[in-house]
N, C-alpha and C positions, 0 to 999 in steps of 0.2 A: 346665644343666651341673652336676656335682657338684661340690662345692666341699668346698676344704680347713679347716683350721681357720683360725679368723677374722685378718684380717691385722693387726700392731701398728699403732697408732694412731701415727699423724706428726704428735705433736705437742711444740710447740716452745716452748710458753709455762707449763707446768706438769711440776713436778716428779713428780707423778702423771700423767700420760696419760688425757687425758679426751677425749670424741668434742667435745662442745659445741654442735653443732648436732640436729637433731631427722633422725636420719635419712629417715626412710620419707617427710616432707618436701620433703627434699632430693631423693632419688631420683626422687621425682614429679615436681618442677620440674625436675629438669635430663634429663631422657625428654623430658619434651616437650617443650624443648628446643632438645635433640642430632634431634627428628625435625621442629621448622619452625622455630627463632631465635625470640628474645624482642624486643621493644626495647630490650634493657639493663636494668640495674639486678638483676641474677638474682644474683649474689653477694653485693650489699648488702644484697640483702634476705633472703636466706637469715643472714646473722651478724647480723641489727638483730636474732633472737630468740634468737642463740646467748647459752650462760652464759659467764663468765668467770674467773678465779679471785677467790676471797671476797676483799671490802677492809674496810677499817674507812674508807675514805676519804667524804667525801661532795663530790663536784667543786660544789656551789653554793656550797659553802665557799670557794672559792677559784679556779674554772677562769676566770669573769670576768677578776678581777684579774690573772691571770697571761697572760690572753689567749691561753688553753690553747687555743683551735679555730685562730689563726694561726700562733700555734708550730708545731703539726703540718702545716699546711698549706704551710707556707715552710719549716720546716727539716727536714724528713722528706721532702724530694724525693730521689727516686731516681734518680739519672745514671748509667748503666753503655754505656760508649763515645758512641754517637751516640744511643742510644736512653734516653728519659725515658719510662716507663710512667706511664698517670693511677694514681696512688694511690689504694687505699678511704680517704681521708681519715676521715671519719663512722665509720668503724671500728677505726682507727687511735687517733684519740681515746679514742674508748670505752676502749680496753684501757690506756690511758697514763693517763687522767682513773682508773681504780679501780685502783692498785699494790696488789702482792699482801700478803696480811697475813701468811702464812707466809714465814719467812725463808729455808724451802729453797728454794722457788720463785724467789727474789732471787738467790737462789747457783747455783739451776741456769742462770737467765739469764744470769748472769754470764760462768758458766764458758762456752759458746755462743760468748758474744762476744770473751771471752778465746781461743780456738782460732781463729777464723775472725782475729783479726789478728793470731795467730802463724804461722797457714797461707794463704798468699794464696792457694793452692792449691784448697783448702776454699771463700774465697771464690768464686773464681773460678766455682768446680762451683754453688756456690749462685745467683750467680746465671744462669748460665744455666738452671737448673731455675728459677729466675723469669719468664725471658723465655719459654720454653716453658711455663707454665703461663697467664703474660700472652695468648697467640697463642690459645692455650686457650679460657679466659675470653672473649676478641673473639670467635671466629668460633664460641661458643657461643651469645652475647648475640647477633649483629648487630652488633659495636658501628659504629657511624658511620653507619647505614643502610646499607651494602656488603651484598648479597647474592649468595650464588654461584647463576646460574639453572641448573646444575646442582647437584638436591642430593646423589645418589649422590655426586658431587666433594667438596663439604662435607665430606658425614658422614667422608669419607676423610679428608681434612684435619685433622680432629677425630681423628681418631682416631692419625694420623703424630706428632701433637702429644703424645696418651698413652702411646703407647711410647717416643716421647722421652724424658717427663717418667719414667714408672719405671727407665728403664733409667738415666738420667742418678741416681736418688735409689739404686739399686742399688749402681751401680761409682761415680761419683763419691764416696761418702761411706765407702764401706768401710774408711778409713783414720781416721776419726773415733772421738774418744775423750767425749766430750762428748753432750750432747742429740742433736748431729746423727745420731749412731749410730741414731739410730729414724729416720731416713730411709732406712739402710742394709738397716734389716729389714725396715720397708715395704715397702722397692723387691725385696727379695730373696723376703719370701713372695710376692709379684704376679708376678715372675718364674717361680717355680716352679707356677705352676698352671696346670689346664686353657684358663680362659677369656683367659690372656695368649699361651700356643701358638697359640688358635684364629685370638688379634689377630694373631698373627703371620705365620700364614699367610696370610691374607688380605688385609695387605698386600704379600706377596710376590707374593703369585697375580694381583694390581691392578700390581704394581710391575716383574714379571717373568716375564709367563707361561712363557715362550722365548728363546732364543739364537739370535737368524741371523747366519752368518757368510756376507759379501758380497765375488766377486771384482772390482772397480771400472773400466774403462776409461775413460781421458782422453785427448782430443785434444788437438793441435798448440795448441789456444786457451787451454789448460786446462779448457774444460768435459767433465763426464763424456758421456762416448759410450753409455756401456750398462755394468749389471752381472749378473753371474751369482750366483745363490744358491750356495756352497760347500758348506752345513751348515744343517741346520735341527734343533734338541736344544729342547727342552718340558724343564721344570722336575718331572718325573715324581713325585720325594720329594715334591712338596706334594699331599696331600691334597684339595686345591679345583681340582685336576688333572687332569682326567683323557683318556685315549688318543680322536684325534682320531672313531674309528671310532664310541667310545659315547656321544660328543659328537651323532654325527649320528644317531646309534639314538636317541636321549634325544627328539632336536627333531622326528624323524618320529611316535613312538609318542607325544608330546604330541600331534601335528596330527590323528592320527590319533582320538586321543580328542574331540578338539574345545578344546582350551586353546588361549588365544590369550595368556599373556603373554610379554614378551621376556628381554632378558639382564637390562635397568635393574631392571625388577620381583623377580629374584632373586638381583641384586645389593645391592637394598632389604632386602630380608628378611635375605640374610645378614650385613650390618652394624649390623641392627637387633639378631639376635642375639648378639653379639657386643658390640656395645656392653652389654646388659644383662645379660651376665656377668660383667660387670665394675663394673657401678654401683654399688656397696657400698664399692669401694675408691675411683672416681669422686669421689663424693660426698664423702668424707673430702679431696681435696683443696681443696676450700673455704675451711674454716678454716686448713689449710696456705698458702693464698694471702696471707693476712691474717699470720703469723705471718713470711713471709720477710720481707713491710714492714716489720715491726716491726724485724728486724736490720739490715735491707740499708737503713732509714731512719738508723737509727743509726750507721750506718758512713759513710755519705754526710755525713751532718753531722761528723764527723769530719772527712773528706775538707775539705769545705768550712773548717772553723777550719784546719785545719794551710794550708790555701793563702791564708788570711789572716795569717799567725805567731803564729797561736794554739792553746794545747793543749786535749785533754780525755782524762780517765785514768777507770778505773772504781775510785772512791772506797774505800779500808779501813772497813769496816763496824767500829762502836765501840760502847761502851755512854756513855751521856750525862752518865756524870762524868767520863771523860776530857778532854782540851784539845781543843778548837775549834782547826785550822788548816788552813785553803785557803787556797792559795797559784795566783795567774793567775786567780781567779772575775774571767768575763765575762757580761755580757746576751747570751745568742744571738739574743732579740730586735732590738739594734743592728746587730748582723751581717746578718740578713737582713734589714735594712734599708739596708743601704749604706754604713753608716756602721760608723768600724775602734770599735770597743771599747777602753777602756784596763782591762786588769787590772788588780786589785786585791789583797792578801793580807790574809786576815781572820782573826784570832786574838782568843780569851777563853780566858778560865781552865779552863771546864767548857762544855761543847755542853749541860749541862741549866742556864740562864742565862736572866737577863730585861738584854738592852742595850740604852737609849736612846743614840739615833745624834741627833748634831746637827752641822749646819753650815748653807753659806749656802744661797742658793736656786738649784738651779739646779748645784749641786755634785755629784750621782748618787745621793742618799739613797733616791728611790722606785727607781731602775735598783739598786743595790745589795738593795731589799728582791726587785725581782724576781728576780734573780741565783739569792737564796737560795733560794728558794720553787721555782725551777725546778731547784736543782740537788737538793734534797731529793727532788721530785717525781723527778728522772729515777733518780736513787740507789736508792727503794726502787722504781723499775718495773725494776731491775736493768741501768741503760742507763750509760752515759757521761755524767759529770757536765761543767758549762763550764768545768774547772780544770783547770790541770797536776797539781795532788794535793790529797787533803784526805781527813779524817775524817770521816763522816756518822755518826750512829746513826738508827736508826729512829723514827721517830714515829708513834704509832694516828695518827695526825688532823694536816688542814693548815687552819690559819684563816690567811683574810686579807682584810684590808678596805684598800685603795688609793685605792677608786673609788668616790664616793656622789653619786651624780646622784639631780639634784632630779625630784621627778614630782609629774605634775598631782596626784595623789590622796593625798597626803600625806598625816596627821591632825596633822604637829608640826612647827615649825620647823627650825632646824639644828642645835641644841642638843639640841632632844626628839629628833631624828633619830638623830643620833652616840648619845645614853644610850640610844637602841632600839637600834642598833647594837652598843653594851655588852651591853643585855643581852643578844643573841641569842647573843653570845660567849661569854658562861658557860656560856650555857642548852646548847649542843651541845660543851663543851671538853673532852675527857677528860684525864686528867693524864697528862705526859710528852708533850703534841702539841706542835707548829709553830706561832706567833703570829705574824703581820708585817701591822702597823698602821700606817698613815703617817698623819701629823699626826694622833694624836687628843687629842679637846676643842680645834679648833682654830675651832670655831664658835659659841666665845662669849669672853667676857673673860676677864683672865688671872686673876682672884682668884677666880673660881667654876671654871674652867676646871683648873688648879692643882689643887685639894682634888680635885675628881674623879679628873685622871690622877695623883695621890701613893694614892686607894681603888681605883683599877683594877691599880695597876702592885703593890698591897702584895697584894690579894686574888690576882694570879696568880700572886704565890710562893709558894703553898700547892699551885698542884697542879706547879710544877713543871715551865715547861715551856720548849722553845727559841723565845726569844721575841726581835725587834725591833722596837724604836716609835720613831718618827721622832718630833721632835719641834721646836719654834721658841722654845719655854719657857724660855731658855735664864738666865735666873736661877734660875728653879726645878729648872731641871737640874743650877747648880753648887751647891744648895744641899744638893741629894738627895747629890749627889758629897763632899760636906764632911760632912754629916753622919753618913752611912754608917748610915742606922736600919734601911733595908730588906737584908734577905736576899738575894745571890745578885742585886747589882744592878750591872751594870757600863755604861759608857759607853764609848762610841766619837764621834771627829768628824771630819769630814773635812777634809784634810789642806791648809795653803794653800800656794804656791808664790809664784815672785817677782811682786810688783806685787798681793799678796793672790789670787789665782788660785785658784781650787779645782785640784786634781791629780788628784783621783779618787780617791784613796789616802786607807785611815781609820786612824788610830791612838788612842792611847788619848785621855781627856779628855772637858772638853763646850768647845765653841766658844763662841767670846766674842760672836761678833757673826752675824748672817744676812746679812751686806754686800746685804740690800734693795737698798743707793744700784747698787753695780756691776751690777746687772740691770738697773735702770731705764736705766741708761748703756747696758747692751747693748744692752738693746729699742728708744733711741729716748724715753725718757718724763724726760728732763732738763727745766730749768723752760726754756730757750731754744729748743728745740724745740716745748715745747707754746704755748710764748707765739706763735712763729713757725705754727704752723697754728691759730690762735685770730685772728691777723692776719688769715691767709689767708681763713677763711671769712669776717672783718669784710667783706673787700675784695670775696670775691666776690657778697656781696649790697649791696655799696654801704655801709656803717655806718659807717666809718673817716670820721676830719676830714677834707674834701678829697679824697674817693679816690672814683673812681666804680664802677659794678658791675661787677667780670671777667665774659667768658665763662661760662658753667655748665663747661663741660668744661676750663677752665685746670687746671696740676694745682697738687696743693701744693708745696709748698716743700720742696726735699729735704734730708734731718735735720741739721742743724744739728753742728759739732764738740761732741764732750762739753763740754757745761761743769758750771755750779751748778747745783742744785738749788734749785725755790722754798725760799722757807725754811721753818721747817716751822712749823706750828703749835703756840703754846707748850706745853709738856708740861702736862699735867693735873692737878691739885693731889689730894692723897689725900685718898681719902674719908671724912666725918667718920664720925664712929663709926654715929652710924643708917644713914648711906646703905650704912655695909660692912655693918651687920645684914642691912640689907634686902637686900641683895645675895645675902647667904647665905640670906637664907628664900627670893626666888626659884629660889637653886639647889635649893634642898633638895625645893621644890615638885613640883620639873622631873623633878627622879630619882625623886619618888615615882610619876608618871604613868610612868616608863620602867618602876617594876618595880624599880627598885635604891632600897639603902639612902641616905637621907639621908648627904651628905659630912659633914657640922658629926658628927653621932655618931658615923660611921667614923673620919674622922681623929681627934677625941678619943679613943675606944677604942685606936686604932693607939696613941698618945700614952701612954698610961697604960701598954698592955701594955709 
């Protein structure tokens, strides 16, 4: 069929319009298809080669620690009425793990999501053009092993689903000011062409050859007696139409030649043509598939906080010397876990900032790092941040280290591990990025431990970046706080309530104490508890004076009311001058196998300048 000029591109994730998949690709996978069903997986695999828009982000940096693959997986569920579509998870990611490095592309997202919840309207259209693309996608794949044993029936189906899907992307969105608007012209060039008239009569020609009008008789019983034909009218205007007489000329002067095929065989052909008059535009709804997730996940997480009384707003983009203030920053993590979230408000002087956060154990300091990390993260993918407001600026880059599990192949202990860990933070850190560190140098003593995080926290005020470290340090945190030698170094701690309580809430300061003791209380690890399951096991192997062996299956002894605490062992006498020497050449040792400068001449140097 002749075709018009090429139709705009329906896309929703770039402020430029780009195709992103490989066409001629596509089109070849989804043919063969639309003509026998796949097993599934034909959409995934067609975007796992598509492009994206450029990032500067590198997700090894950071998608571990943020637990970026459950994130998406739990709170990018899509609920619209009864119906929950499976999400391309796997692809979803993909596009969330690299945020766009151009800021128009942030604001064209933006503004998207900004329309779609000032016009429920708008949503609404969207997602039904979801659900019909979803119907789509199923009985293109197979999905579930369902197959129709007729497939002339199929391909129809397939096809009732396509004119949906344009006609819904045509008139539903004509009212759109925003990105959506190239839904409008999609659906309006595909409208206007040959190969959508031909879809169209062909399902008419399927859907209504004819009109018979029936006069009905019923008896005394109510059952019909008998009816009479009144009216019999043919659909003449369609094209696939035609008068009963050259119906029957057609099928004699076939028999007459020797053809033997029936109706199904040229009902096969003409939806075969048909559909690939149209595969061009087809194939472009692929990546459309993948982009409604993207909003219609986002809106749903939405949905989800407000029905727990929590908010989320699309952040005022700022430059990083302005003030730092989110106000309601939650874990969406805790949420989709079951568990309510307490807000928090989070204020510094400057968003371009290095703040050690300290408090007790057990008080939100890693949930508060992840907070941050994810609200950055959703801010520049142009989404809905976990706060009722706040400021963000941009950052090239997200570093984060949370999580260092041990592995068999190590080459350094916990020490050498964490200074390998340092350095790799350098080695990838562009100035102006994202820092959020918990505990580090938390895996040696405090006197080598110290000189390190006072040379890591001084060297990252040079490039400048928004940074949080958790920290236990807490002498050496009031001592940084008094002394005030580093640049652009502020604290936070979190906040206690009555009976010493953590609250969740951080305000300014360093904490006095890690109340260690109140965990141990929670947990269970008081010295009358552990004395009392230390009984337990005497007794159950018979040791105790006098006590004979329990059963193997007795249980223990259930926890004991808080009391004391063993008491502790006496504190440690400081070290005489050689042992603090030696202490400092093994640090110094340790840094030079990591790659980093000896502490003892950093901090000197820091010292003098």
């Amino acid at each position: 069929m002749p075709r018009l000029s090429p139709a705009p591109l329906p896309d929703l994730l770039n402020a430029q319009p780009t195709c992103g998949i490989d066409l001629e690709r596509a089109k070849l996978a989804i043919t063969l298809a639309f003509a026998g069903g796949t097993s599934g997986g034909l959409f995934g695999d067609l975007l796992e080669q598509s492009t994206i828009a450029p990032s500067t982000w590198q997700p090894a940096s950071y998608a571990g620690d943020l637990f970026l693959q459950r994130f998406v997986a739990e709170c990018f569920k899509i609920q619209i009425g009864a119906h929950q579509p499976l999400v391309m998870t796997q692809q979803l990611l993909r596009v969330l793990a690299h945020p766009p490095a151009e800021r128009r592309t942030v604001e064209f997202r933006r503004e998207i999501l900004r329309e779609l919840l000032d016009s429920p309207e708008l949503r609404k259209e969207l997602e039904t053009l979801y659900l019909s693309l979803c119907r789509f996608r199923a009985g293109l794949e197979a999905a579930g092993g369902a197959r129709n044993p007729d497939p002339n029936q199929r391909q129809l189906d397939l096809l009732v689903e396509l004119k949906t899907s344009f006609e819904c992307m045509a008139r539903g969105f004509a009212t759109a000011r925003s990105g959506l608007s190239r839904l409008a012209d999609f659906g309006a060039q595909v409208l206007g062409g040959e190969a959508y008239r031909a879809l169209d009569d062909l399902l008419r020609y399927d859907g209504r050859l004819g009109n018979v009008t029936l006069k009905v008789g019923v008896g005394a019983d109510g059952r019909i007696r008998g009816f009479d034909v009144v009216s019999l009218e043919e659909s003449t205007d369609n094209p696939f139409v035609n008068p009963p007489w050259r119906r029957w000329l057609a099928r004699v002067e076939l028999f007459l030649r020797g053809y033997r095929f029936g109706h199904d065989e040229v009902m096969a052909r003409l939806l075969d043509a048909v559909f690939t008059g149209l595969e061009d535009e087809i194939a472009l709804l692929v990546p459309l598939l993948r982009d409604l997730e993207f909003y219609l996940g986002a809106l749903c997480l939405r949905d989800r906080a407000e029905a727990a009384g929590l908010a989320v707003c699309l952040p005022k983009l700022v430059s990083a010397e302005e003030p730092r203030r989110i106000e309601g920053l939650f874990n969406p993590l805790l949420l989709m876990s079951g568990v309510q979230p307490v807000p928090c408000t989070l204020v510094t002087e400057r968003l371009a900032t290095t703040v050690l956060v300290t408090g007790p154990n057990s008080g939100g300091k890693t949930r508060l790092l992840q907070s941050i990390g994810l609200a950055q993260l959703l801010a520049q993918s142009g989404l809905f941040i976990p706060a009722r407001s706040g400021s963000i600026a941009l950052a090239p880059a997200l570093v984060m280290s949370l999580i260092e599990e041990t592995r068999a192949d190590q080459a350094e202990g916990r020490l050498g591990m964490e200074l390998m860990r340092i350095r790799h933070l350098f080695e990838r850190l562009p100035p102006g990025a994202m820092v959020l560190l918990d505990e580090l140098c938390s895996g040696t003593n405090p006197s080598e431990g110290e000189e390190i995080f006072e040379l890591v926290v001084t060297m990252l005020g040079r490039l400048r970046p928004q940074a949080f470290i958790t920290t236990h340090f807490l002498t050496f945190a009031a001592r940084l706080e008094r002394e005030r030698k580093i640049a652009g170094l502020s604290f936070l701690q979190v906040e206690l309530g009555p009976q010493r309580r953590p609250t969740y809430q951080f305000t300014e300061g360093v904490a006095e104490t890690s109340l260690a003791g109140h965990t141990a209380e929670r947990l269970g690890v008081t010295g009358e508890q552990l004395l009392a399951l230390i009984d337990h096991n005497l007794r159950l192997h018979g040791e105790l004076p006098g006590a004979h062996a329990a059963p193997l299956d007795a249980p223990p002894p259930a926890p004991a009311p808080a009391g004391s605490f063993l008491s502790p062992a006496p504190a440690p006498q400081a070290p005489t001058t050689a042992a603090a020497q030696a202490t400092k050449v093994r640090a110094g040792e340790t840094s030079k196998r990591a790659g980093l400068p000896d502490p003892r001449q950093a901090t000197h140097q820091v010292g003098r300048r």
